[in-house]
C-alpha positions in Angstrom: 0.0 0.0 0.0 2.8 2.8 0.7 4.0 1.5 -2.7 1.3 2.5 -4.3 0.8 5.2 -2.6 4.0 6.4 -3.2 3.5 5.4 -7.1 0.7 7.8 -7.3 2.3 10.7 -5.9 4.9 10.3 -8.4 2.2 10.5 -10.6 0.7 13.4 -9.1 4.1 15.4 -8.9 4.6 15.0 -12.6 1.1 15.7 -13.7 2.1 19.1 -11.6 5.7 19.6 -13.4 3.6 19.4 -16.5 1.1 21.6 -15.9 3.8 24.7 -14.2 6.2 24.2 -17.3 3.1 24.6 -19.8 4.3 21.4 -21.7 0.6 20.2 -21.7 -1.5 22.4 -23.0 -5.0 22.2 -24.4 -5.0 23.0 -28.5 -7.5 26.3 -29.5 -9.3 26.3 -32.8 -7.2 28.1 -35.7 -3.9 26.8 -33.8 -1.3 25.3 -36.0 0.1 22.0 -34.7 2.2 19.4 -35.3 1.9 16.0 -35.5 3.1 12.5 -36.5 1.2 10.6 -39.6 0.0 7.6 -37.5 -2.2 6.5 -40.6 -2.9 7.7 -43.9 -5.7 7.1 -46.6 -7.3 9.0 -49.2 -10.8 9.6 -46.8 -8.6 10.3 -43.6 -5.4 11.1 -42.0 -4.6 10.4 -38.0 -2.1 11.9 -36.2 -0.5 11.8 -33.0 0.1 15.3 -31.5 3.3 15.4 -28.9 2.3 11.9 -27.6 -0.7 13.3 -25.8 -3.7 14.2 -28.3 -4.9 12.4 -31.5 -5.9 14.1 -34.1 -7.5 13.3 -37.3 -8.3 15.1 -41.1 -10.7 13.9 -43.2 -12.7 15.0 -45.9 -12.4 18.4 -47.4 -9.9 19.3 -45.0 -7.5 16.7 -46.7 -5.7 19.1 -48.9 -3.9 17.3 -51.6 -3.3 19.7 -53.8 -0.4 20.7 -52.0 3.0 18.7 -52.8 3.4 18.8 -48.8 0.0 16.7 -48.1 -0.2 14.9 -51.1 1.6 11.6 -50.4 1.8 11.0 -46.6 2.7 7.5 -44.6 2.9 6.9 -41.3 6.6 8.5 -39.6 5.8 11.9 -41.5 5.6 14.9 -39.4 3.2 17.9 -40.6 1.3 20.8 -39.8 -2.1 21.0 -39.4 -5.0 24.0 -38.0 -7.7 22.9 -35.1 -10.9 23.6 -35.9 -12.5 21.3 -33.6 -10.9 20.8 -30.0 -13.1 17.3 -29.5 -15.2 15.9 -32.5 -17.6 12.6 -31.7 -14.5 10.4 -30.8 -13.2 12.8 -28.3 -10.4 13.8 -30.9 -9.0 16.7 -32.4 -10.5 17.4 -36.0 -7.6 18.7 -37.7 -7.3 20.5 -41.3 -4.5 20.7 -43.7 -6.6 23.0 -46.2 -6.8 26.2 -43.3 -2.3 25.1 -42.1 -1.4 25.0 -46.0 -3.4 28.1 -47.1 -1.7 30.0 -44.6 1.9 28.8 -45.5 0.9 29.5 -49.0 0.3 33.1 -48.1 3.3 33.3 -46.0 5.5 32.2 -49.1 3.6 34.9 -51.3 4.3 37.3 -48.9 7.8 36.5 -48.9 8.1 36.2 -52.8 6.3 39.5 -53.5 8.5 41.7 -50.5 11.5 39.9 -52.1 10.7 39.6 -55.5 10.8 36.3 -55.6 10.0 33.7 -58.9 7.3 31.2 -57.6 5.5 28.9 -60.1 1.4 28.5 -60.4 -0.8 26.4 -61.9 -3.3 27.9 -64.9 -6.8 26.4 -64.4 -8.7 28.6 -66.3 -8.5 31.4 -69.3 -10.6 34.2 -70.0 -10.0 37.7 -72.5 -8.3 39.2 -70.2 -5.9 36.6 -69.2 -5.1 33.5 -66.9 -6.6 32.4 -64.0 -3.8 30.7 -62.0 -3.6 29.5 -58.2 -0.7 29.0 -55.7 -2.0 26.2 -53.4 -5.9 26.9 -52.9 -4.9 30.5 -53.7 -6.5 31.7 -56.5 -4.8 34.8 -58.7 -4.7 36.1 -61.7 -2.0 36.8 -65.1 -3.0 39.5 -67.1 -2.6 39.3 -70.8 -0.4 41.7 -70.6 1.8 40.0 -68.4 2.4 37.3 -70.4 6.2 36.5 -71.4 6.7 36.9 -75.3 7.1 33.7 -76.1 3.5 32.8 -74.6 1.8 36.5 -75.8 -0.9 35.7 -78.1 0.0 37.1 -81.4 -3.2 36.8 -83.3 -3.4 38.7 -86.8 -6.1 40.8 -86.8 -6.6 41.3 -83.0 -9.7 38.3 -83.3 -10.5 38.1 -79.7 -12.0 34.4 -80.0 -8.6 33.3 -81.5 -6.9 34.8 -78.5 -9.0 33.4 -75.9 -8.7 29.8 -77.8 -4.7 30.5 -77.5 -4.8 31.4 -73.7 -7.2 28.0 -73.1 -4.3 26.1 -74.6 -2.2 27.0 -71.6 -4.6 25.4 -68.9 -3.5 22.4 -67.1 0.0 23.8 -67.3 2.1 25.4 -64.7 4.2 28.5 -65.3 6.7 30.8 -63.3 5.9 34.1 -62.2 6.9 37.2 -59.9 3.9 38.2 -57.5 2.9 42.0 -58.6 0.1 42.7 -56.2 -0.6 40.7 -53.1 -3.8 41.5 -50.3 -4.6 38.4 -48.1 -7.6 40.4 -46.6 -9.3 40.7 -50.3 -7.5 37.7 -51.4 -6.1 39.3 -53.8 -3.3 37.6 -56.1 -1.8 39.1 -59.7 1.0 37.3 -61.0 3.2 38.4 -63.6 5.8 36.2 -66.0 7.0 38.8 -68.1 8.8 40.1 -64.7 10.1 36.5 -64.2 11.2 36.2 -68.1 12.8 39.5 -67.9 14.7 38.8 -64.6 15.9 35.7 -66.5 17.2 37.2 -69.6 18.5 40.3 -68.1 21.8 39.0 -68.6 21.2 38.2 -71.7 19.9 41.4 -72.7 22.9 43.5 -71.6 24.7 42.0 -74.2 23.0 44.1 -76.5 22.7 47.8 -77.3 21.2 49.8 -79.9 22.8 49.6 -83.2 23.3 45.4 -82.6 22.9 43.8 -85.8 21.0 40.4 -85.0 19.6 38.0 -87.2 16.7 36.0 -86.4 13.2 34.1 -87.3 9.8 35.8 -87.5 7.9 34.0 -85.3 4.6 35.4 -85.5 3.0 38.3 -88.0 0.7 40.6 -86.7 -0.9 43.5 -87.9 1.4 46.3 -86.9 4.7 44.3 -87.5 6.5 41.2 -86.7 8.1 39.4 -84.4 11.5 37.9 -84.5 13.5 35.4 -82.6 17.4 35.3 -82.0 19.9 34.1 -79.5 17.4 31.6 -78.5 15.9 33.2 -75.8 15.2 36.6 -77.4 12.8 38.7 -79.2 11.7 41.7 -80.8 9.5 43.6 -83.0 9.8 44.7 -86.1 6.9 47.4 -86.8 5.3 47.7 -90.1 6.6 51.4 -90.6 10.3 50.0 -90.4 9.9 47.0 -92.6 10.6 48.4 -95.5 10.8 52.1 -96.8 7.8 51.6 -99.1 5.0 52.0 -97.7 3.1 48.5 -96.7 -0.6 47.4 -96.1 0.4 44.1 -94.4 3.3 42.5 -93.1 2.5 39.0 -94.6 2.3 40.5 -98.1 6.2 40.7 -97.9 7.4 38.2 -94.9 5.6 34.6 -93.4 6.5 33.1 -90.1 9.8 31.0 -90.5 11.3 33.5 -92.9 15.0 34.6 -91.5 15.7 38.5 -91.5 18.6 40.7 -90.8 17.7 44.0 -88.2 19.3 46.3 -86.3 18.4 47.1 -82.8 16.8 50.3 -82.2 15.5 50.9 -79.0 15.6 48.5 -75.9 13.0 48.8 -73.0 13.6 46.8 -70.4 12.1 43.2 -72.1 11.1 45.2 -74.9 13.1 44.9 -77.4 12.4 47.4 -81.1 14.2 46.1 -84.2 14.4 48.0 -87.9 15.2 46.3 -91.0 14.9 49.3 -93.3 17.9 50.5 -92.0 19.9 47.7 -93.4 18.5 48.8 -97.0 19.8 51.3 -99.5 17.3 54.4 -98.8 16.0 54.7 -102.3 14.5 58.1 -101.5 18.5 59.5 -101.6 19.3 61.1 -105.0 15.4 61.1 -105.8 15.2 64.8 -106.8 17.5 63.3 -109.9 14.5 61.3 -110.7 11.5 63.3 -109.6 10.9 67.0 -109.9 8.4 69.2 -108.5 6.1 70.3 -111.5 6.6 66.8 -113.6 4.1 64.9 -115.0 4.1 61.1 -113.9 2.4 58.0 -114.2 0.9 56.4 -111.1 -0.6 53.7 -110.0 -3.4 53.9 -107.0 -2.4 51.5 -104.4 -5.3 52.6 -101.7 -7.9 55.0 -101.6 -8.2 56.6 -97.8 -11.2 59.6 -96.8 -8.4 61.9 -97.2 -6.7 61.0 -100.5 -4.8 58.5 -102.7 -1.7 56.7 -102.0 0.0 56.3 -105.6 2.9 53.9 -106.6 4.9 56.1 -108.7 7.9 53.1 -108.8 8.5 49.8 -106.8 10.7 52.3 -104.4 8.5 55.1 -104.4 5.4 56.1 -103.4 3.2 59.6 -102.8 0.4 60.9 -101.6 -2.6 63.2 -103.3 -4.3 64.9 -101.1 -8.3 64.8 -101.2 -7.6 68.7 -101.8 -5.5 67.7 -104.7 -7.8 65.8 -106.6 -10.4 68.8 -108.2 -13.2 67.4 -106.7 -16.4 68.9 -106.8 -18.9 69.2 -103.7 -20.7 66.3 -105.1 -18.3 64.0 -105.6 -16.6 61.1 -103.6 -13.2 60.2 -103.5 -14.1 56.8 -103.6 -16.3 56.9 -106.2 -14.0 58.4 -108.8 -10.8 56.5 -107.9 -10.5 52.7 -106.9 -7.1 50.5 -105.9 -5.2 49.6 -109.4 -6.5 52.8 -111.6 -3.5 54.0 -113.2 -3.5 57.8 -113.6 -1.8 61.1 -114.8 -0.6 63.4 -111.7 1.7 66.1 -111.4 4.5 66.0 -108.5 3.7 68.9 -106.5 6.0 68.7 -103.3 9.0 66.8 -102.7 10.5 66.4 -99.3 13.2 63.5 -99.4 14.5 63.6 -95.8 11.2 63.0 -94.7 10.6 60.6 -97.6 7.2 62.6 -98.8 6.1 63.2 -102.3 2.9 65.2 -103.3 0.9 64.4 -106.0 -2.0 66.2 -107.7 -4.6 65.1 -110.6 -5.5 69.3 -111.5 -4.8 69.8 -114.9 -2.0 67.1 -114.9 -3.2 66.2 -118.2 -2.3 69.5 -120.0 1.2 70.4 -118.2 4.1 70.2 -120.3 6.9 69.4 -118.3 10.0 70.8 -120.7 8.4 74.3 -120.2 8.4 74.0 -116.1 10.3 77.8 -115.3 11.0 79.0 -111.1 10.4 82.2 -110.0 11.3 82.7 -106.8 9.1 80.7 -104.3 6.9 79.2 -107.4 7.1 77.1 -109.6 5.9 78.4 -113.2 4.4 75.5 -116.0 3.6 76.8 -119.3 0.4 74.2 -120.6 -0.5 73.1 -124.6 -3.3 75.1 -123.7 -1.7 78.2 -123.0 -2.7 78.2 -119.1 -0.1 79.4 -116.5 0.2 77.1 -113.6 1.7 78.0 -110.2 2.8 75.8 -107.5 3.9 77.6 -104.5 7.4 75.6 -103.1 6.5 76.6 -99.4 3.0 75.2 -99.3 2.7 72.8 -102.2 -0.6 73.5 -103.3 -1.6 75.0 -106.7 -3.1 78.3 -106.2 -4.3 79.0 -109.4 -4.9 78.9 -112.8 -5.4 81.6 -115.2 -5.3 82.0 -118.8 -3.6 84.7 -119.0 -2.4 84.8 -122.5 -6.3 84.6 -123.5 -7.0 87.6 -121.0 -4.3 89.2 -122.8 -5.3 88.7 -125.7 -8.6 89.9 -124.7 -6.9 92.8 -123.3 -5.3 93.8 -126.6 -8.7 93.8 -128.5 -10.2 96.3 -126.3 -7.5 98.8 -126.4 -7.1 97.9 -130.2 -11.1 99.3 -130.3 -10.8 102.1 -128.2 -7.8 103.4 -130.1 -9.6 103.4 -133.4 -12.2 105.2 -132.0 -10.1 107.7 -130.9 -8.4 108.2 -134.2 -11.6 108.4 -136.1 -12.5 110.9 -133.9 -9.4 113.3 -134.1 -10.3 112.8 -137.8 
């Protein structure tokens, strides 16, 4: 009896030494613990907690999207949140989903103060971009923050053939750097651009403008096209520095495969702006040799815009005649008088090759006679077969008038002729 009764003050006086150093301590709901895997199934997971609790997740609260919960055994320590302290069997209902959301949030917290590259699974696409999740986080990748080589580049802008591009990435994972981040609105926006820019940064800095780089178009759109070099790399080559004529569509000259020379013009940040005009002989240098203002040309009308004609005078050059240009009467439509392919008669009326600009005008081209084209000071004087004076004015190439003034002269010369004889009869 004092065996036992020594026994249970052992007991006693440990229970106490316990209880004063805290070690025992009864779990609260939304606590984090840890435990050992005792079992583990696909409907349920037990675990013993310090020796002294049980716990046990089940259901919902399983978790297994994360790479942490997915494949436990028995021996495997892990975290877990109360949010039960006794369920029908007098154990701790434990859940993964409420321990692992919060670590996800901690990493994200840490990736976005840190700028860190985390990667996130797409489950879902709509037209304005990806929506991804971290965990049982769910976020969101703008269009706009997609890398290059995942941008949809679809000619025309159709928004159904973009959205069917963006579905294609769903399923998949890709890497991104967290750009905004609000646990209390749950509130994620992911962007791999930043992560694909971090990457090639290196890369990058190799270059500066005025690199020559050659490369594969890898998509055509309809403001330019893209191109591929180094591997890793791309830029753009807009439409307006193609080529120096001017162009309706880059596939009319270039289709995806096709390997082109550029030069670097302008680098921002992942951005990079390529020219491959600038490789070409200009062939508006020495064109005042070939084109004058005041001659008469041949043209051929390449598109017909609200405000005037765009004329192919050769494969090299091209011009412009303004609506204003064109004699048209109040009535009339531009686009009813001139179609695409109509080859006509203008007369150059301003050249500007530095800014590779040539005006053209359809007034009274017909009757100009080039070999009789005179200057006098700011204009430009042409002589016609039927005796009209033309005048262009070099400042502001427009004609200001026409007058037949050797008709009016001759008008002139009658009346005075009259009056004089008049006069003499007269004096007689």
């Amino acid at each position: 009896m004092i065996e036992d009764d020594k026994a249970t003050s052992a007991q006693e006086e440990e229970f106490k030494r316990l209880l004063d150093e805290d070690t025992f301590k009864i779990s609260q709901i939304g606590e984090i613990v840890k435990g050992t895997v005792v079992s583990a199934s696909k409907a349920e997971v037990r675990l013993d907690i310090d020796g002294i609790a049980c716990g046990v997740v089940r259901g919902q609260e399983l978790y297994f999207e994360a790479e942490e919960y997915a494949n436990l055994k028995p021996g495997d320590e892990v975290e877990a949140t109360v949010i039960e302290e006794e369920n029908e069997n007098g154990e701790l209902e434990l859940s993964f989903k409420y321990a692992g959301q919060q670590k996800a949030w901690n990493i994200l917290t840490d990736a976005f103060e840190n700028k860190k590259i985390i990667k996130v699974k797409i489950n879902d696409a709509n037209k304005g971009g990806l929506i991804i999740s971290y965990g049982q986080i769910s976020g969101f990748l703008p269009v706009s923050q997609l890398s290059p080589e995942n941008y949809p580049r679809v000619n025309g802008g159709d928004k159904s053939k973009i959205l069917d591009k963006l579905k294609s990435f769903v399923g998949s994972e890709i890497e991104g750097r967290v750009m905004a981040l609000d646990e209390k609105e749950e509130k994620l926006v992911i962007s791999e651009k930043d992560a694909w820019q971090e990457r090639q940064k290196d890369t990058i800095s190799k270059y500066k403008i005025g690199s020559i780089v050659d490369g594969a178009i890898t998509a055509l759109t309809d403001f330019g096209v893209f191109v591929s070099f180094n591997q890793n790399l791309e830029g753009l080559i807009h439409i307006s520095e193609l080529a120096w004529q001017r162009i309706d569509s880059p596939a009319d000259l270039f289709k995806v495969g096709d390997i082109v020379k550029a030069e670097i013009i302008s680098i921002d940040g992942s951005k990079i702006f390529l020219s491959a005009k600038k490789l070409l002989k200009d062939p508006w240098h020495g064109v005042e040799e070939k084109y004058k203002i005041g001659q008469q040309v041949a043209g051929t009308v390449l598109k017909v815009n609200p405000f005037g004609l765009f004329v192919e005078l050769d494969s090299d050059i091209h011009g412009l005649a303004h609506i204003s240009q064109l004699g048209l009467t109040q009535n009339q439509k531009i686009d009813e008088l001139f179609k695409a392919g109509d080859k006509k008669e203008f007369l150059v009326v301003s050249l500007e090759p530095r800014d590779h600009r040539l005006g053209l005008s359809t007034v009274k081209a017909k009757n100009i006679e080039s070999k009789s084209l005179t200057e006098q000071g700011d204009q430009v004087i042409l002589e016609s077969s039927e005796k009209t004076t033309v005048k262009i004015d070099k400042k502001e190439p427009k004609i200001k008038k026409v007058v037949k003034e050797k008709v009016v002269k001759e008008e002139k010369d009658k009346k005075e002729k009259v009056v004089k004889e008049k006069k003499e009869k007269i004096v007689k």
